[in-house]
C-alpha positions in Angstrom: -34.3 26.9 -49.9 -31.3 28.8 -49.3 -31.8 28.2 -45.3 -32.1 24.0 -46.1 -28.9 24.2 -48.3 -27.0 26.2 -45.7 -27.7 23.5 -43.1 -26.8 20.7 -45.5 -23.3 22.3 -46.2 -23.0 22.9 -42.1 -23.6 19.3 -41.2 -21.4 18.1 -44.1 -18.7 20.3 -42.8 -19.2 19.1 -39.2 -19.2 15.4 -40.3 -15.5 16.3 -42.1 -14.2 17.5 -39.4 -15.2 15.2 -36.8 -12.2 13.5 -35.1 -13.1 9.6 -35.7 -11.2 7.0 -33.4 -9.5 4.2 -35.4 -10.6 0.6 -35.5 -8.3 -0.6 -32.5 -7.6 -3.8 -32.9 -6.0 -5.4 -29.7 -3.3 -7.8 -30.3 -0.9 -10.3 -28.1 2.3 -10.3 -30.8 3.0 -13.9 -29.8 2.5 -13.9 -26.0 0.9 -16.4 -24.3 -1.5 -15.3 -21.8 -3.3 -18.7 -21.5 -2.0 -19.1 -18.2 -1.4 -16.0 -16.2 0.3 -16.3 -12.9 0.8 -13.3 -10.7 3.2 -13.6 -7.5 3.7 -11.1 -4.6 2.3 -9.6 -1.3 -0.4 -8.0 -0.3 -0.8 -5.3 -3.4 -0.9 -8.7 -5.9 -3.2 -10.8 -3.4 -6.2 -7.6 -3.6 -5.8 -6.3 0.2 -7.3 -3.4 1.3 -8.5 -0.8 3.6 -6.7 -3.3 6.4 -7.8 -6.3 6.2 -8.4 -8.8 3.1 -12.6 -9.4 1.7 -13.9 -10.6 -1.5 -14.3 -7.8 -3.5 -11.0 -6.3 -2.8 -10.0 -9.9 -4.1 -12.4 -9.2 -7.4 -10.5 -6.1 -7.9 -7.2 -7.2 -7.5 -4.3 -5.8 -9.5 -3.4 -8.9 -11.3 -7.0 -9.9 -11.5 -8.3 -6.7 -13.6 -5.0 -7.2 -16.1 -6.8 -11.3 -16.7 -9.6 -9.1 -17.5 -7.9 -6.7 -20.1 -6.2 -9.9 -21.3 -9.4 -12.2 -22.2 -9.2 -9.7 -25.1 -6.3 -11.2 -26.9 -6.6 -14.9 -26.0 -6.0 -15.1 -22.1 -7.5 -17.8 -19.7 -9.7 -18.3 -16.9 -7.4 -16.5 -14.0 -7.8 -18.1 -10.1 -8.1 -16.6 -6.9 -8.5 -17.8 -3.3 -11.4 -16.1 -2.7 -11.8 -15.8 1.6 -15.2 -15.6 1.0 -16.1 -12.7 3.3 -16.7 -9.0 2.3 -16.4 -8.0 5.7 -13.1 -8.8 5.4 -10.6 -10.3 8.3 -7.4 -8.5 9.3 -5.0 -10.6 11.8 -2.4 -9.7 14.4 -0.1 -11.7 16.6 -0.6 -12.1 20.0 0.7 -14.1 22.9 -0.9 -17.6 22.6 -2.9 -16.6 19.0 -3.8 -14.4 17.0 -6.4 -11.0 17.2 -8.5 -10.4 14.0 -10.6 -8.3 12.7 -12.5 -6.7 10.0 -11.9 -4.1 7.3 -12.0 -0.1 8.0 -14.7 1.6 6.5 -15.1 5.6 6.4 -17.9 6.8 8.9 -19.1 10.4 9.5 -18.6 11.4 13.6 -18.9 14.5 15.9 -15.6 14.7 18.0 -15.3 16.1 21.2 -12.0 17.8 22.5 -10.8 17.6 25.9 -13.3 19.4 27.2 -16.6 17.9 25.8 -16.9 20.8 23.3 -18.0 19.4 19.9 -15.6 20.2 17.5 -15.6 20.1 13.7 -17.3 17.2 11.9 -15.3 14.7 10.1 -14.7 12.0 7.9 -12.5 9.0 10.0 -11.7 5.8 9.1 -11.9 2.7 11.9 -11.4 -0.9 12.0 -15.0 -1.8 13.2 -13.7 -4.7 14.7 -11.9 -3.0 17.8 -15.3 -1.2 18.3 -18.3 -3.7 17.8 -15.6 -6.4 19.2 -16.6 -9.6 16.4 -16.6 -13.0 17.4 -13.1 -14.4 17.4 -13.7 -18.0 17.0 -16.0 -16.9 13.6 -13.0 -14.3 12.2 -10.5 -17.0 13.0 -12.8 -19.6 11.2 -12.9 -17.3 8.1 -9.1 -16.8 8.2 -8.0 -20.5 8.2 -11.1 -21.1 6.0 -10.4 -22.9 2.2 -10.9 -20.5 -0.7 -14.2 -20.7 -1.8 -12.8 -21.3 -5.6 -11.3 -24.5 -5.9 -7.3 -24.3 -7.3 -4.4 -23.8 -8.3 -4.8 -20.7 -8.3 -3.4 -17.5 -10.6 -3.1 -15.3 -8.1 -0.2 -16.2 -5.5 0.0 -12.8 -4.0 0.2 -13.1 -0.1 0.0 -10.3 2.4 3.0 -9.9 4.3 5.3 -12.0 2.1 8.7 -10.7 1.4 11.7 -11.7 -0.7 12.5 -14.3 1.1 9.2 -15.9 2.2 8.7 -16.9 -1.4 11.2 -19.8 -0.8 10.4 -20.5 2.6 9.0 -24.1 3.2 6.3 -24.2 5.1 5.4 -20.3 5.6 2.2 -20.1 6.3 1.7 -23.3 8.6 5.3 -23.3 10.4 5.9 -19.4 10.0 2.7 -18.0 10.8 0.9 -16.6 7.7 -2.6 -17.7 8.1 -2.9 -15.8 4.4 -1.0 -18.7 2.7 -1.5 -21.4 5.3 -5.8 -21.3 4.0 -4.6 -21.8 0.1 -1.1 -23.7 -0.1 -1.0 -26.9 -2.0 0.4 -28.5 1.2 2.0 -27.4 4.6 5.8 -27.4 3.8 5.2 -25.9 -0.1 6.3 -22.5 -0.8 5.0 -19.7 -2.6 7.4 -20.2 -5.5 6.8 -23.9 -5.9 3.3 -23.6 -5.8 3.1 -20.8 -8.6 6.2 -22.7 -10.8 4.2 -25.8 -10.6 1.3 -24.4 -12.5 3.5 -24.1 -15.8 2.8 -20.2 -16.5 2.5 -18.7 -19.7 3.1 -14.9 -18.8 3.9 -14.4 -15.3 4.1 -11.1 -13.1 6.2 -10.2 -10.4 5.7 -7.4 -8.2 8.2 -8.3 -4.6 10.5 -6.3 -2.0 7.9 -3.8 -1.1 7.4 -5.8 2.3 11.4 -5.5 2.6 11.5 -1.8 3.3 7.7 -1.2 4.4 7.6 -3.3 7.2 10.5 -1.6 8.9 9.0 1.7 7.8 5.9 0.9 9.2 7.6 0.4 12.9 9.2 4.0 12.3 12.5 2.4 12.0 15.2 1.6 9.2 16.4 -1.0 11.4 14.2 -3.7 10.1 15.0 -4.0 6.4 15.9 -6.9 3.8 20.2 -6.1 3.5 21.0 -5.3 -0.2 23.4 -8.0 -1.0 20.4 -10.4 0.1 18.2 -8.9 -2.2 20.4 -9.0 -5.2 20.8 -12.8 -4.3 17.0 -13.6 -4.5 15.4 -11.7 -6.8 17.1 -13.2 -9.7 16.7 -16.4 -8.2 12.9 -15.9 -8.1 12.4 -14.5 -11.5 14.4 -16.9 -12.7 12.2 -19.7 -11.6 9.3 -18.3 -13.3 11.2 -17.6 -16.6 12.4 -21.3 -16.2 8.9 -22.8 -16.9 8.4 -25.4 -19.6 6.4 -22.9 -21.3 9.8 -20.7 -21.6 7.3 -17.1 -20.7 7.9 -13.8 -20.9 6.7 -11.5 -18.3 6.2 -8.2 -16.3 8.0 -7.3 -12.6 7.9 -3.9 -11.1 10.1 -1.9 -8.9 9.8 -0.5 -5.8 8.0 3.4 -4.6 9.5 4.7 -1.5 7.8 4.5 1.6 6.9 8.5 1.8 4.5 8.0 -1.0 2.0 6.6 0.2 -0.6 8.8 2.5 0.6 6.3 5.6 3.6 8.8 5.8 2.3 11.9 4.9 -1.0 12.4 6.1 -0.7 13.7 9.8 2.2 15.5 9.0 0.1 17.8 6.7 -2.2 18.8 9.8 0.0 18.6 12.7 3.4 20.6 11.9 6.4 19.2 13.8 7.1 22.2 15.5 3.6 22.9 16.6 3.9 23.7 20.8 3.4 27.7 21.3 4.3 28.4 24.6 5.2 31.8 26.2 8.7 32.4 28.2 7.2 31.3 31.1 6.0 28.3 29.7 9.5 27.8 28.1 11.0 27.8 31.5 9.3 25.8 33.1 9.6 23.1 30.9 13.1 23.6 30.7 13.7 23.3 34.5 11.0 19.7 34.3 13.6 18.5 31.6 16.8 19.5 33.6 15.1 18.0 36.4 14.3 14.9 35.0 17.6 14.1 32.9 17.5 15.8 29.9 18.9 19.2 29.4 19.5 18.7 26.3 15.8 18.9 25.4 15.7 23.4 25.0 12.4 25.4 24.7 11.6 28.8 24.1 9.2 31.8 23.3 7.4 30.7 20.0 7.3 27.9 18.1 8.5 24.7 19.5 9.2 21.1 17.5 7.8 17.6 19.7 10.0 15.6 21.3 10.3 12.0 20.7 12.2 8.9 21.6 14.6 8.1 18.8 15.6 4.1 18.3 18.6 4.2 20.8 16.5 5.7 23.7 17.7 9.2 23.6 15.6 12.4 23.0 15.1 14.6 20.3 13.2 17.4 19.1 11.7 17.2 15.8 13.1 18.9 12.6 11.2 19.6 9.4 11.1 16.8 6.9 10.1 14.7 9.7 7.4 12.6 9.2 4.6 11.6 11.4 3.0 8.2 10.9 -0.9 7.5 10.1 -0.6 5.4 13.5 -0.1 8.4 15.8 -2.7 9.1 18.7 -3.2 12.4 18.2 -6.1 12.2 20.9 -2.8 11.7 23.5 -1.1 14.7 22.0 -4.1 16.6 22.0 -5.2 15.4 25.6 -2.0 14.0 27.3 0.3 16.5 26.2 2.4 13.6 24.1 5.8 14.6 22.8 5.6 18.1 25.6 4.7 16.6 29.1 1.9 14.9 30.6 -0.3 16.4 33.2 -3.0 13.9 33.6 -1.8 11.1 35.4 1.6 12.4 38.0 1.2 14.8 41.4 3.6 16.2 38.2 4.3 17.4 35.3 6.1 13.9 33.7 8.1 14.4 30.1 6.3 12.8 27.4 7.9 11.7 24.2 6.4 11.1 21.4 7.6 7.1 20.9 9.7 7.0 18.2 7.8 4.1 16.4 5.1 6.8 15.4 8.1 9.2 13.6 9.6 8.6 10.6 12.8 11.1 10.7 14.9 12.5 7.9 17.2 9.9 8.8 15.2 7.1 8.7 13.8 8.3 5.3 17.6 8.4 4.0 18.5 5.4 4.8 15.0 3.9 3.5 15.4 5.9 0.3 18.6 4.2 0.0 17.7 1.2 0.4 15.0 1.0 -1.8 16.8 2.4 -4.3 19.7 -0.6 -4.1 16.4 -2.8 -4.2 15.5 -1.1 -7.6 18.9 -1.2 -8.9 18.8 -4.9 -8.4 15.3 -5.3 -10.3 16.2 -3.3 -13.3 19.1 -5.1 -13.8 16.9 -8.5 -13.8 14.7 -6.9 -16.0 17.4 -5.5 -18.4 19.3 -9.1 -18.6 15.9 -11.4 -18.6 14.2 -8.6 -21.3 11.2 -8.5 -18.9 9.2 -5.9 -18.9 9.1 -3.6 -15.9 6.7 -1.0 -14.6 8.0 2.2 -13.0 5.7 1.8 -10.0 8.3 4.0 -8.3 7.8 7.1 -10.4 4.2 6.5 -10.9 3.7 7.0 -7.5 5.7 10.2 -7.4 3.4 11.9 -10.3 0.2 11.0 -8.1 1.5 13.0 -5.5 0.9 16.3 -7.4 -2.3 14.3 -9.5 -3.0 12.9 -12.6 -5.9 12.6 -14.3 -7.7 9.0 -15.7 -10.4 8.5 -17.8 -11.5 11.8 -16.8 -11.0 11.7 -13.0 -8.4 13.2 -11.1 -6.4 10.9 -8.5 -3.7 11.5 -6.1 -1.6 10.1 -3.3 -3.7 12.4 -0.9 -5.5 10.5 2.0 -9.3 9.7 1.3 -9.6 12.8 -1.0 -7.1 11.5 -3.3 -9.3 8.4 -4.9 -6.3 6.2 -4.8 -6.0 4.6 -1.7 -7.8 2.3 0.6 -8.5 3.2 4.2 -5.5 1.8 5.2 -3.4 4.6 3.8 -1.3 1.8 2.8 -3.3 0.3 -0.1 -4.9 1.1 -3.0 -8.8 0.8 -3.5 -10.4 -0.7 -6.4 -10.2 2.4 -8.4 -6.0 2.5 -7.6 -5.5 -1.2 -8.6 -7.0 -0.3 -12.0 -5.0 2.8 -12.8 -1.7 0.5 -11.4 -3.2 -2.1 -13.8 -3.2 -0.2 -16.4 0.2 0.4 -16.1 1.5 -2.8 -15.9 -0.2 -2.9 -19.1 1.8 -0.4 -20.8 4.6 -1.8 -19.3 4.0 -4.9 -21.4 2.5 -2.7 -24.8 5.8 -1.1 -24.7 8.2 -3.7 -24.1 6.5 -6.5 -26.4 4.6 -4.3 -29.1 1.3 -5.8 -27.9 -1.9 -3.6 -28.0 -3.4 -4.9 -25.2 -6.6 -2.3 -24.2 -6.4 -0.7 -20.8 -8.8 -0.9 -18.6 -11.7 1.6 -18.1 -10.9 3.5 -14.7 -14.9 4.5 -14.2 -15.7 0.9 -13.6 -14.1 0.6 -10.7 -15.5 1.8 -7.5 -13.3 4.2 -5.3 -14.0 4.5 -1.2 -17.4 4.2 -0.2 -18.4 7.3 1.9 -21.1 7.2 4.2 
């Protein structure tokens, strides 16, 4: 009897002192998310791992938010759907255009220089430079109507900048076979055609494309001037806010380029001063330099940084803080002798630089940084004046780089390992657009006292590994 009571008085004490969760009860506080219109690039449209498929479409920044907002009211929320899950990337080319499909991770066997296997690996490849797709059928897909009739919520469009949102005509006189397949007609813009659906609650998320692209060349040359920015940003968030339905709404700022794994990865393995040579070795590539018009290039006993081609044509030697990008053939450094000298291919020894649109130095990074952060000063100042709120992409990004930890799963800005990004190194996966998602939604909480619920990290899917 005593033994029964005891375990009665344990359970009761248990059942005291478990930690119950509160009825949530999610809540819009007067915002209107019957309509839900989301404009930007490639991050907004669901791209991924290179290329743009169906499900990266499903999982799509904006797309998982509509989700998260069915719960207080929202509506049906559109996308162009290309109707492919193999996906179609695109490049320029003289007379057309090359595409192909999306990267996927597969397990391989290298072999050095020599034929000697070396350590097994995890790589990530466009399959269509290998298995060579039909062109005619990628081309098809690319140009092909969405497969959901609109207009559509979603008016994010890889590659689009600042300025391409009031472009006429931008996909079918400019090129961008991503708008060209869904615009309302061939001189619209991207702006008209998202102001014309009337939004409710609208989200922004611009001007990554207006330091990235230039990054992505390994140059600073290429980017969106500030006082250009600050002239059409409020301009476009103005037409949204100017809707008859008077919305509120949610714009983000900008992360700098060296957080995302693009920038970082092959720096983290290949260390910019990594050519050993002896003092013979030293001299004799310091006589092939002299010979061949650059004394200026000096090696020694030890250590040595790469040379590369910086944007005016001259040489340099690397310095720490310089940044290798995801790009780099590191078979030619490994088997050419890129950024020392080539051996393979002269009766001899030739200088090799590494081409400069493969480095990202401390320069460049500057002048990017600073850039970025004019482009930042310009949206939080929109944000402040319009009381929109905004999420801190920007120093999101920065915490991932050290991780942080969702729904019980650690993420970080690491490439592959990390869980956050697609194949690309550029992107984020599935499992990355919900945790940005998420914080859009907070963004919103915060600024509006809505309890909108946050979307559950574990049901989105990460990289698929072989």
């Amino acid at each position: 009897m005593k033994k029964i009571l005891f375990i009665i008085l344990s359970l009761a004490v248990l059942t005291a002192c478990e930690r119950k969760i509160d009825e949530f009860n999610a809540s819009a506080n007067g915002l209107d998310f019957s309509n839900f219109v989301s404009v930007g690039n490639s991050l907004t449209a669901g791209y991924a791992d290179g290329a743009l498929y169906t499900s990266g479409q499903e999982n799509s920044i904006p797309n998982i938010m509509a989700t998260q907002f069915k719960t207080v009211g929202g509506g049906t929320f559109k996308q162009p759907l290309i109707g492919t899950n193999d996906g179609v990337g695109f490049q320029p080319i003289p007379g057309g255009l090359y595409c192909y499909t999306k990267r996927v991770l597969y397990y391989t066997v290298d072999k050095d220089c020599y034929g000697n296997p070396v350590v097994p690996e995890i790589k990530s490849i466009k399959p269509g430079f290998v298995s060579n797709p039909d062109q005619a059928t990628l081309l098809q897909q690319l140009f092909a109507p969405s497969t959901v009739t609109g207009p559509y919520n979603n008016m994010g469009v890889p590659g689009a900048t600042l300025q391409t949102l009031f472009m006429p005509g931008y996909g079918s006189q400019y090129g961008n076979p991503y708008f060209t397949r869904f615009a309302t007609s061939p001189g619209t813009t991207i702006l008209a055609d998202a102001i014309a659906q009337q939004p409710s609650f609208f989200y922004l998320w611009i001007g990554n494309n207006d330091v990235l692209a230039s990054a992505l060349a390994g140059t600073d040359q290429m980017m969106t001037p500030a006082d250009t920015f600050a002239k059409y940003y409020p301009m476009a968030a103005g037409a949204l806010m100017a809707s008859a339905k008077k919305p509120k709404g949610v714009i983000a700022n900008l992360p700098y380029v060296t957080s995302i794994p693009f920038f970082t990865t092959i720096s983290q393995k290949l260390p910019w001063n990594g050519v050993p040579l002896d003092a013979t070795q030293a001299a004799q590539l310091n006589g092939l330099y002299a010979l061949q018009g650059h004394p200026e290039i000096v090696w020694k006993a030890g250590l040595n940084p790469f040379v590369y081609k910086k944007e005016d044509g001259t040489l340099a030697q690397l310095q720490e803080g310089d940044l290798f990008l995801l790009t780099l053939p590191t078979d030619s450094i490994k088997c050419r002798g890129m950024g020392i000298a080539d051996t393979t291919k002269h009766p001899m020894p030739y200088i090799y630089p590494i081409p400069g649109k493969y480095v990202l130095d401390k320069s460049e990074q500057a002048n990017l940084k600073a850039r970025t952060d004019e482009f930042n000063a310009t949206i939080y100042k929109v944000a402040t004046e319009n009381n929109l709120a905004i999420a801190d992409m920007n120093g999101y990004l920065k915490q991932f780089a050290s991780g942080m930890v969702f729904d019980g799963i650690k993420m970080s800005t690491a490439f592959v390992s990390g869980g956050l990004f697609s194949t690309d190194g550029v992107h984020l996966n599935p499992r990355g657009n919900c945790v940005t998602a998420n914080f859009f939604i907070q963004a919103i909480n915060s600024k509006y006292g809505s309890t909108i619920p946050q979307a559950n990290v574990t049901n989105y899917p990460g990289l698929t590994f072989p």
